[in-house]
N, C-alpha and C positions, 0 to 999 in steps of 0.2 A: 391582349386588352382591346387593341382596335375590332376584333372577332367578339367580343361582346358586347361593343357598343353598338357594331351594325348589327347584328343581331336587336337589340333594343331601338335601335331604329326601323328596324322591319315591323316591328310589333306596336308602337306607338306614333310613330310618323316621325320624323328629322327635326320637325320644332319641336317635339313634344318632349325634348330632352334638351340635358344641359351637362357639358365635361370639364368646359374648365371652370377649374376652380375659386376662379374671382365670382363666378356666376352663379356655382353650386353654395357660394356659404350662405348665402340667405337665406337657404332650405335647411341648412345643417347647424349642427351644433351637437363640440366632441371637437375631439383631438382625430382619431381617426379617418382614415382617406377612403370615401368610395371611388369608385371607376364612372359612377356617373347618377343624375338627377332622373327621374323619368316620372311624367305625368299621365297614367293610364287614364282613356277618355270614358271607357265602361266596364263591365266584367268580362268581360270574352279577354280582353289586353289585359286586364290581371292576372286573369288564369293564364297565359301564355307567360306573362313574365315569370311566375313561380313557377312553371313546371322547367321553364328555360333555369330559371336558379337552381332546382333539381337537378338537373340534368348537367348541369354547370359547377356544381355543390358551390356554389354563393349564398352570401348571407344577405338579409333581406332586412331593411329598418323600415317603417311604415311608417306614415304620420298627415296629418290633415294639410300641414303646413311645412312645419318646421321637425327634419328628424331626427333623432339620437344616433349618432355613428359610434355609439360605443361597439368594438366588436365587428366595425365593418370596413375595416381596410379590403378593399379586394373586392366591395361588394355592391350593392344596390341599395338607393334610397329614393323609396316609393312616397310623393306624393301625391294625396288622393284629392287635390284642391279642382282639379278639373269634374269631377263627380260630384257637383255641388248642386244638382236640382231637387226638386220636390217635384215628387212621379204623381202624389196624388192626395189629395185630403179628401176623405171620408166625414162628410157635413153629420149626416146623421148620427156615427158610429163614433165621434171625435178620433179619428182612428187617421193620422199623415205616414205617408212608405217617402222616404227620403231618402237622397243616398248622402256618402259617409261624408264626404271632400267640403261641405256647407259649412261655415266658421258657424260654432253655437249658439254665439252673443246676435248675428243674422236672422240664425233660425228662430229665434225666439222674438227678434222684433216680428219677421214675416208673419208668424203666429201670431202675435198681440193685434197686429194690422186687420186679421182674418178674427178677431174675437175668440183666438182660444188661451189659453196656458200652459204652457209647459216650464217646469216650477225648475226643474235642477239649475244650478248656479253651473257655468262654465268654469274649466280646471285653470284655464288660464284666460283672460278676456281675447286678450289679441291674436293667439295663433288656434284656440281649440278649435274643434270640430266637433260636429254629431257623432262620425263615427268614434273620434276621439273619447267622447262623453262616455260610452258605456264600454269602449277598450278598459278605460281607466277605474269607471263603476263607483266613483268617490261619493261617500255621503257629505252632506254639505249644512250648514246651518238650517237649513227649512225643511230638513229631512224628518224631524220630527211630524210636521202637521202632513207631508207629502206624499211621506213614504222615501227612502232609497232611491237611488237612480235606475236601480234593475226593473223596480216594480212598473217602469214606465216603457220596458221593452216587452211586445210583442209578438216581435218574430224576426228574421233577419233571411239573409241572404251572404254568403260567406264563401268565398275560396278558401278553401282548405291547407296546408301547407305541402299538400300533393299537386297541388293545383284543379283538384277536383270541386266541383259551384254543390255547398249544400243550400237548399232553402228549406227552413222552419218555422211552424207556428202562422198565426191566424189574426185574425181581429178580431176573436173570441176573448173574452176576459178569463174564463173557462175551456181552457186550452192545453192542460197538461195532465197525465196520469203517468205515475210513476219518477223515474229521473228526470228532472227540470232543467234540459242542455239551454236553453233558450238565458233563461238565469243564470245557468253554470259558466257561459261566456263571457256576460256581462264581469269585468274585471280581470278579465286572463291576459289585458294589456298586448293583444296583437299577438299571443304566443300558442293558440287554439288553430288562427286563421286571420283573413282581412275581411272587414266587414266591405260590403259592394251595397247592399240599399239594406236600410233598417225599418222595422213599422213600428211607430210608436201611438203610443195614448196620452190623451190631450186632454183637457179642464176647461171649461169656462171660462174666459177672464171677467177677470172679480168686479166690479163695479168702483170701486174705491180703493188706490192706494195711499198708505200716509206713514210717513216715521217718523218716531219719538225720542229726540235725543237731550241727553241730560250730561253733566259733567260731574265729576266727584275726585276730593283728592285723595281718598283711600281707596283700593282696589277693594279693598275687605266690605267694606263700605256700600261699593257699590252692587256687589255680589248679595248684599241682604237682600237690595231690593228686586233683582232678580225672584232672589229665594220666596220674597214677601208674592211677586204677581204668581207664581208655579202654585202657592201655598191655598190663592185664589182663586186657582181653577182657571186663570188667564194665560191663553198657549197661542200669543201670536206668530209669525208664521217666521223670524227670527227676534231672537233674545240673546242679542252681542256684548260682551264689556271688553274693550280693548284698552289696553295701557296707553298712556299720554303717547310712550312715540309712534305705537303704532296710528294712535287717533288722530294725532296730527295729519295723518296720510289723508283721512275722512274728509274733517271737518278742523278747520284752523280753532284753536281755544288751548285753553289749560286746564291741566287737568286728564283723567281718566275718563272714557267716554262710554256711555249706555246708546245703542243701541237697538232699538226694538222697530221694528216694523210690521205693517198688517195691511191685510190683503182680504178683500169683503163688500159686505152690504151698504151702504151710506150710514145706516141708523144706526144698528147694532155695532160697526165700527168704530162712530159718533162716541157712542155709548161706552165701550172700551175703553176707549183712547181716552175720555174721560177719566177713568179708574186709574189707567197706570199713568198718567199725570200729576195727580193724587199719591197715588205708591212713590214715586220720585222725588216729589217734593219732600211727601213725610220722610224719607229716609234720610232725607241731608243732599239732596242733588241742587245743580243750580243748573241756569241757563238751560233752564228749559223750554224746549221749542217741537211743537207741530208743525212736520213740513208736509204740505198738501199738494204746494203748485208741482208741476208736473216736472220743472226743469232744474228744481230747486232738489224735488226727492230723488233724478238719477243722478243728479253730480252725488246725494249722499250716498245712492246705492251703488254707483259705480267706482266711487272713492272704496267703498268695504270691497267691492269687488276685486280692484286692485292693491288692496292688501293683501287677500286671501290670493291673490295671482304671486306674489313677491314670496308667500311664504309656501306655497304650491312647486316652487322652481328655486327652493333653498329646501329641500327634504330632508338631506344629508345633514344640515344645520338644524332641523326641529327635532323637541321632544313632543310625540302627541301622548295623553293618557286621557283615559273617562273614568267616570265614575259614578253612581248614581244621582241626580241633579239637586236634589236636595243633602248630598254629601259634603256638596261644592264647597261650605264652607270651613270644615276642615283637611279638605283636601289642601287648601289654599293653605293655609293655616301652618299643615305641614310641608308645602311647597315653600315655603317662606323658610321653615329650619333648614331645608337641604340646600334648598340652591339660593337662598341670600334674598336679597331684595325685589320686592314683585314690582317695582316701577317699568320697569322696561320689558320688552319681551314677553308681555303676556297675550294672548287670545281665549276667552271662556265664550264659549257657545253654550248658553244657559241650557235651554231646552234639552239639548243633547249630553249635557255633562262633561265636555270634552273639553279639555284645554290643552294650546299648543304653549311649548317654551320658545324662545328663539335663545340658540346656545352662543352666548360668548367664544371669541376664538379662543383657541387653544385650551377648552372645553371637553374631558376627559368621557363623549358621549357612552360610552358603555356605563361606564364606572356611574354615572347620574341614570342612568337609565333604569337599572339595577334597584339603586336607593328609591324613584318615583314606582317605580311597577311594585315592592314590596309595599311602600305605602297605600300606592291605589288598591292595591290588595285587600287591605286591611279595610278598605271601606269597599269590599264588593267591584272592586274596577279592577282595570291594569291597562298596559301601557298596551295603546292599539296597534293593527296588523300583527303578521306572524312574529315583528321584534318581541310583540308582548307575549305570544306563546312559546317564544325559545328561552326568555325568565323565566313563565312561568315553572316552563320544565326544572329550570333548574332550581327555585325556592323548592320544587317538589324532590330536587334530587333522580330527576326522571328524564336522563339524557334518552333512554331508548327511546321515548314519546317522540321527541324530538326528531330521533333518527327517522324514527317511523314517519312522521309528518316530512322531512325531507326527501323518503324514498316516493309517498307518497303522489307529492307535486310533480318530483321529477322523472318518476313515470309516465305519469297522464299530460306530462308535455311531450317527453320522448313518442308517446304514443301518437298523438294528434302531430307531431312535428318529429318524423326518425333521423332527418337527417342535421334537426337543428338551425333550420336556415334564416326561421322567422327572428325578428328581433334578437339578436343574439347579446345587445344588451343589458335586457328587460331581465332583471333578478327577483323574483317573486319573494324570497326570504326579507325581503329590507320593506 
């Protein structure tokens, strides 16, 4: 053991490491014991570390901040917080190369500072990262107007899990023929490679933010009037309804909570926000409020934020399913016969169709899982990620599929990864 940690000290310097373990938990989380902490200062020290885990066959957790030691007794936990610059913004081309180690929720102020937008919401507020952001490649409540997190990659720079540096792709928008690895990365969760600088594409920042919150004591209730602004060709950049407890987290009141925010011009914004004020009140909302001032709209956008953080790092505990957004209301409808009462535990992301449950303990998750994917089914949905394509196989009676999607995955990891060393946590089926 001591042979690999000086080892890891030749390679990243003597501070730039941490072994015991009152020191290393603040980077970890997991029951399993690494041999030690280590903060690579650029790529050269990355690539050394992995081809030293190669060569060592150790297992490797990766993380911006904080990293999963599932899987990694014996092993390394690479944080990449010391690789936290921006190499370059591209004024004319809205086009930033940053590297990975930058917490998100940073990057995206430094961006707004600079007049641009970078729209993906952080997976978690407090520990994510950039490179975290498209390890993980989560679509998020404003992925509707956005676009996906991937669309916002590209190009990268990547150690490989040989320890070989690929760079790809361009500040061209128009950058790909044939197989799309650049996108194919986005969401392999650190099991492809580590990312070392990323290029991304940037927006505008909008002229005017403001959100639209309303209360309502039926969930069902509040979900029309969703239904009613979609009906009207109104697609602000999120469309939230959260259950009383979750909305508590928000915003203090009683009640179930509406949600909408928008991002834009002054007038036509104006003009909007007008409309669905109007859609709220007619449908039965109260306490309805325009929030404009600046410090008033992050506590609310940060309140949602750290909702979606709480149930981002309870996965194991959700059910997600979609369904098409105008379906929503009998999805609900039959979410209510299966699993009982929609006061608690709800999240609908209007736009996107997607609602998460939060499951009660002792919560028999397959067994409800099963019952939601047959029903989202039946309105053209199912339960998301591959949990909802291992149902589906099975409503179809089509275990082979299944087989075949897990030989699939777990080749083109074995492939890009032979020896298995990256993330040995990271289980792609869940």
């Amino acid at each position: 053991m001591s042979n690999i940690v000086n080892e890891l000290k030749g390679i990243v310097g003597e501070k730039n490491i941490l072994t015991n373990p009152a020191d290393m938990a603040k980077h970890l989380k997991g029951d399993s014991k690494p041999v030690a902490v280590v903060f690579p200062g650029n790529t050269e020290e990355v690539s050394k570390i992995v081809k030293f885990a190669n060569e060592e066959n150790l297992k490797i957790s990766v993380a911006g901040l904080v990293a999963d030691t599932k899987g990694l007794d014996g092993g390394i936990a690479v944080i990449m917080s010391r690789m936290n610059k921006i190499l370059e913004i591209d004024k004319k081309n809205f086009v930033v190369t940053v590297e990975p180690g930058l917490l998100h929720a940073d990057f995206i102020k430094k961006m707004e500072e600079g007049g641009y937008l970078f729209p993906v919401e952080p997976y978690t507020v407090d520990t994510s990262s950039v490179g975290g952001c498209f390890a993980i490649g989560d679509s998020d409540s404003k992925s509707f107007k956005y676009g996906p997190t991937r669309s916002f990659m590209m190009g990268f720079e990547m150690v490989m899990p040989t320890g070989e540096v690929m760079k790809i792709g361009n500040k061209c928008i128009k950058n790909v023929s044939g197989y799309d690895f650049i996108h194919f990365a986005v969401g392999s969760q650190g099991t492809f490679g580590i990312f070392t600088k990323v290029m991304i594409k940037l927006l505008p920042q909008p002229s005017v933010k403001k959100a639209i919150v309303a209360r309502f004591d039926c969930l069902e209730q509040a979900n029309k009037a969703l239904n009613r602004m979609i009906k009207t060709h109104i697609h602000p950049d999120r469309m939230n309804l959260l259950s009383k407890d979750l909305a508590s987290k928000v915003l203090p009141g009683e009640g179930h909570l509406v949600l909408v925010d928008m991002e834009g011009f002054k007038n036509s914004t104006a003009n909007i926000g007008n409309e669905i004020v109007a859609i709220l009140s007619l449908a039965g909302g109260r306490d309805i409020e325009v929030i404009e001032e600046e410090k008033a709209y992050e506590k609310v956008i940060n309140g949602w934020l750290k909702v979606r953080q709480d149930l981002n790092n309870a996965r194991e505990n959700i059910l997600e399913f979609a369904v098409g957004p105008m379906k929503m209301p009998q999805a609900l409808a039959q979410l209510k016969e299966i699993h009982g009462d929609l006061n608690e535990g709800i999240l609908v992301e209007g736009l996107l169709g997607a609602v998460s449950v939060v499951l009660p303990k002792d919560t028999d998750k397959m067994n409800l899982a099963r019952k939601v994917n047959k029903m989202a089914m039946s309105l053209g949905g199912n339960v998301t990620g591959l949990l909802g394509h291992k149902l589906m196989c099975e409503v179809f009676n089509d275990g082979e599929m299944w087989e075949e999607t897990q030989g699939l995955i777990n080749n083109l990891r074995k492939t890009y990864d032979p020896k298995g060393i990256l993330n040995p946590g990271v289980s792609l089926f869940v």
